[in-house]
C-alpha positions as CSV (number, residue, x, y, z in Angstrom):
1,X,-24.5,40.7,-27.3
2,X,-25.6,44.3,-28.8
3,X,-28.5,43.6,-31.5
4,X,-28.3,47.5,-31.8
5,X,-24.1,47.8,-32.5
6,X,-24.4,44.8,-34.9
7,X,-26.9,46.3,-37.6
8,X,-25.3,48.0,-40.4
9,X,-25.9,52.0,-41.0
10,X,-26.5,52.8,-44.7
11,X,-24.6,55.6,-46.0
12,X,-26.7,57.7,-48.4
13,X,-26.1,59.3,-51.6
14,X,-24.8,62.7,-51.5
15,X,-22.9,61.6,-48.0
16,X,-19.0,61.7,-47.5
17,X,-17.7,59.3,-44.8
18,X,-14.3,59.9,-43.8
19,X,-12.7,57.4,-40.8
20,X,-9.7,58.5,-39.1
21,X,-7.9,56.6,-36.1
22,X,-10.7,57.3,-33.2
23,X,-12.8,60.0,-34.9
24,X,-15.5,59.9,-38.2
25,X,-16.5,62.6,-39.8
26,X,-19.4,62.5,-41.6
27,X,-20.0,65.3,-44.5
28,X,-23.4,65.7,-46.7
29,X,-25.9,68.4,-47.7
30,X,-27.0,69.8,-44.6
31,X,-23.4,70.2,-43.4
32,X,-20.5,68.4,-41.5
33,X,-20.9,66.6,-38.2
34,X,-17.6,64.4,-36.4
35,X,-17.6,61.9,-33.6
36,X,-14.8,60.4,-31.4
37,X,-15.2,57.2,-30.5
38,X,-13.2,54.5,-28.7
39,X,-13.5,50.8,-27.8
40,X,-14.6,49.8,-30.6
41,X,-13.3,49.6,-34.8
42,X,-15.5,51.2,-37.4
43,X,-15.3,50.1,-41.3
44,X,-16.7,51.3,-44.4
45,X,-18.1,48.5,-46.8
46,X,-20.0,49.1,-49.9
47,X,-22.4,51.7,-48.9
48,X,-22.4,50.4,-45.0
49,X,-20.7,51.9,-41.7
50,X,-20.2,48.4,-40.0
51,X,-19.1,48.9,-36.1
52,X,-17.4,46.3,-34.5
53,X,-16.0,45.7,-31.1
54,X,-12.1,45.3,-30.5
55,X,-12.5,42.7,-28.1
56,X,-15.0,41.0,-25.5
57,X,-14.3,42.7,-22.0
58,X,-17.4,44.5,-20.3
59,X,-16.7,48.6,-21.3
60,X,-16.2,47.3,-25.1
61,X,-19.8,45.8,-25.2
62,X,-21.6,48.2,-23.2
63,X,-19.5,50.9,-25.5
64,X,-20.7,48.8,-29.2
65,X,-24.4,49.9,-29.1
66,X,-23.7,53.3,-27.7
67,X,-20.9,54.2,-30.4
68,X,-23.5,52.7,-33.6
69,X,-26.1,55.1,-32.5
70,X,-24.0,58.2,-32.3
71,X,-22.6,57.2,-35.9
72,X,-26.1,56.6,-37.3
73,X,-27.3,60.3,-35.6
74,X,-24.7,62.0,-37.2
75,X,-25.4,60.1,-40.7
76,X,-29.2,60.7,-40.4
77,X,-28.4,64.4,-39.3
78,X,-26.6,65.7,-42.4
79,X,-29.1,64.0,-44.4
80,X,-32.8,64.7,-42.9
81,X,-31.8,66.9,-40.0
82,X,-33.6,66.8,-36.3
83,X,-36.2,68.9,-35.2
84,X,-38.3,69.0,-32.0
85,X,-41.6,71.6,-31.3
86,X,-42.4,72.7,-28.0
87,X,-45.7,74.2,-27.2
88,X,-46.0,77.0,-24.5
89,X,-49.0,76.4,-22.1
90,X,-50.8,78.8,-20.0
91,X,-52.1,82.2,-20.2
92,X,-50.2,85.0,-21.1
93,X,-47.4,82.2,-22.4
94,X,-45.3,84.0,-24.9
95,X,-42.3,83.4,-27.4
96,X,-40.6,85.8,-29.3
97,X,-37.4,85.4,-31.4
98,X,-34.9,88.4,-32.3
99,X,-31.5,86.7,-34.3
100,X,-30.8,83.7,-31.8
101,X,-31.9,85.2,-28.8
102,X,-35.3,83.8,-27.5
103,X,-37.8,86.0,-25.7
104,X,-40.0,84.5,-22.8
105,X,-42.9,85.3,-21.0
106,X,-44.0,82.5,-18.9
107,X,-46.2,83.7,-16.0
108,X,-43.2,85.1,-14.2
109,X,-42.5,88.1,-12.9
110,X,-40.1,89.5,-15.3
111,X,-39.2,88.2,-19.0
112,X,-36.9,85.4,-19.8
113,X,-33.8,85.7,-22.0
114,X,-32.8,82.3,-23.8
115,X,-29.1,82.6,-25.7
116,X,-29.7,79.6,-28.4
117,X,-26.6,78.5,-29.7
118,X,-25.6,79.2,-33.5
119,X,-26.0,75.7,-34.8
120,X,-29.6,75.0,-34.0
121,X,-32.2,77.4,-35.8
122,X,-35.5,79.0,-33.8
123,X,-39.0,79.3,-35.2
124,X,-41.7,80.9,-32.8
125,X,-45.6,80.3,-34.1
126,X,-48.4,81.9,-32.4
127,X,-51.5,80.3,-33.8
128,X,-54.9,82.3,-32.4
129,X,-56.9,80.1,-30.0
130,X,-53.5,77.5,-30.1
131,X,-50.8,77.5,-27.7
132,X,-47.6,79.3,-29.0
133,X,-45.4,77.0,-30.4
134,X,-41.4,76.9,-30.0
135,X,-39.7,74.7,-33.2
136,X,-35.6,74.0,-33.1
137,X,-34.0,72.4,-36.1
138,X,-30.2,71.4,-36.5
139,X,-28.0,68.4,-38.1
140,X,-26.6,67.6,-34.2
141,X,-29.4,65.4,-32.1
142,X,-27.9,65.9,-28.9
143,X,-27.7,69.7,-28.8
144,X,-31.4,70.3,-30.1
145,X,-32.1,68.1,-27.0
146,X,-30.0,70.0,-25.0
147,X,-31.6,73.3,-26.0
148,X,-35.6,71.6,-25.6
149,X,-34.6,70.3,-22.4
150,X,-33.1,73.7,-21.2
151,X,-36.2,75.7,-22.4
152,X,-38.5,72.7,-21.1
153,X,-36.8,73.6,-17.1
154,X,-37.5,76.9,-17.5
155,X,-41.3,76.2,-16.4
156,X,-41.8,72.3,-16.4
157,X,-46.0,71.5,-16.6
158,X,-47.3,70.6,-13.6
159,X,-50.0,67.8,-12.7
160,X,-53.2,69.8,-12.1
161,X,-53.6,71.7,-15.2
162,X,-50.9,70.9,-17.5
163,X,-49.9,74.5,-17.5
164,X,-46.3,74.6,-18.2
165,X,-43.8,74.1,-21.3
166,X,-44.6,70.7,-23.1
167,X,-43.1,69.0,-26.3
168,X,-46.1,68.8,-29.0
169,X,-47.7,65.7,-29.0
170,X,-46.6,64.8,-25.2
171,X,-49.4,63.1,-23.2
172,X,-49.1,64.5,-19.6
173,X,-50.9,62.6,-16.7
174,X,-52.7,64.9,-14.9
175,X,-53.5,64.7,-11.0
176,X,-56.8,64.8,-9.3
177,X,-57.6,68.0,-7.4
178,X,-58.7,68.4,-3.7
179,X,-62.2,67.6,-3.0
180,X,-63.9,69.2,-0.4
181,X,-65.3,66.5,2.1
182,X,-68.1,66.7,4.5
């Protein structure tokens, strides 16, 4: 049984739900998202999205929990919007942004050229004696994760020093160094 697929998702005010056979599109403030879905039936009762499964076979209940989150995201994205800050660590660790094009310098020998895509906005902070810090914002959860986890494997941090692109906040596990024995 999916305890995530059964809650209900409250639609707020200001938000348009429209349900169409295997696609919802969800309008509000911040803009217009839609998702597909199969597998399972999704209803609209007073102020609630209520996702249901069609039947009781093994896809259909693995699908339930899956297809309530994706609906919620897009309700909570046209609302509030999703936002994610990376920081840039190491010396010389630089961000620039010109229009949607993102400017790196990351330790290597040449710069990096980052094409963001038009839906997520770009914010670059440099912060004297702080690490420079990388913000994306947009209505669609899964692309600003794309794009963090795209800029994040441009120079993962690595154990010893922690040197590397991190998201803010992120507790990284560093490794001890070699000791010399004698």
């Amino acid at each position: 049984m999916s305890r995530i697929g059964n809650n209900p998702i409250a639609i707020p005010a200001g938000v348009e739900v429209n349900i169409s056979e295997g696609e919802i599109t969800v309008k509000g403030p911040k803009g217009e998202l839609s998702q597909a879905f199969d597998y399972v039936e999704v209803s609209a009762e007073n102020n609630q999205l209520i996702v249901s499964r069609k039947g009781e076979s093994k896809i259909e209940k693995s699908k339930h929990g899956l297809y309530r989150s994706l609906i919620s995201n897009c309700v909570e994205g046209v609302t509030k919007g999703f936002k994610t800050e990376q920081q840039l660590v190491g010396v010389g660790y630089r961000a620039t942004v010109t229009g949607q094009l993102l400017e790196l310098n990351l330790g290597y020998s040449h710069t990096i050229f980052m094409q963001i895509p038009s839906e997520v906005s770009v914010v670059t902070e440099a912060v004297k004696g702080q690490p420079p810090l990388v913000t994306f914002e947009s209505i669609d959860k899964q692309l600003v994760g794309q794009v963090a986890a795209k800029l994040r494997s441009l120079r993962p941090p690595e154990p010893y020093k922690g040197k590397g692109i991190k998201f803010k906040g992120e507790v990284l596990r560093k490794k001890a160094g070699k000791t010399s024995a004698k």
